[in-house]
N, C-alpha and C positions, 0 to 999 in steps of 0.2 A: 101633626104626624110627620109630615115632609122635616122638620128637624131634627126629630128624633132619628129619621133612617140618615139623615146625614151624619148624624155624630156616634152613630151607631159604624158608618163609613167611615168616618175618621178614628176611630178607638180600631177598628180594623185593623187600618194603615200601620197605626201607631203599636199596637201590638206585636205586629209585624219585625218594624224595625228592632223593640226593645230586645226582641227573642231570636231573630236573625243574624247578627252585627257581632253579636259574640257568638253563636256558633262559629260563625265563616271565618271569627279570627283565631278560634280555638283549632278548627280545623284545618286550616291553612297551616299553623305552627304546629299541630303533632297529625300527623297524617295518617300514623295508624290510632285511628281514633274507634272505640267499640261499634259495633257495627248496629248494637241495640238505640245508642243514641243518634245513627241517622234515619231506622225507623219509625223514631219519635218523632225526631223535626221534620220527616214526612208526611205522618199522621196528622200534626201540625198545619202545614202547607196545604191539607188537603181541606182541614178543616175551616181553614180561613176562604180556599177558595169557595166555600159552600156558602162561607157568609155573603162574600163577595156577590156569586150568583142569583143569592137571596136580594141582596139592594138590587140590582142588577133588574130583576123580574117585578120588583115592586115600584120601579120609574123614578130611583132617587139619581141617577146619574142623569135622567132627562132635565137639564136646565132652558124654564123656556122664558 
């Protein structure tokens, strides 16, 4: 169980980055960008931090 909320932590992470990295570079180069697709990648943001919370409560970032 303890590895599975690790990799469960790291497909997080890694989620994160695939889905981030090109917003912020798309955003950056057209800056009137719709205003629907920044509250997707909010939505987004929000939903990762639920996962986050979720490892968080279940003791996978406790390394003992």
């Amino acid at each position: 169980v303890r590895f599975y909320l690790v990799a469960i932590l790291f497909l997080l992470f890694e989620f994160e980055a695939v889905f981030f990295i090109p917003f912020a570079i798309v955003y950056r180069r057209y800056l009137a960008i719709n205003h629907f697709i920044v509250v997707e990648m909010g939505v987004f943001a929000l939903l990762l931090l639920v996962g986050y919370i979720y490892v968080l409560r279940k003791g996978a970032l406790d390394w003992d």
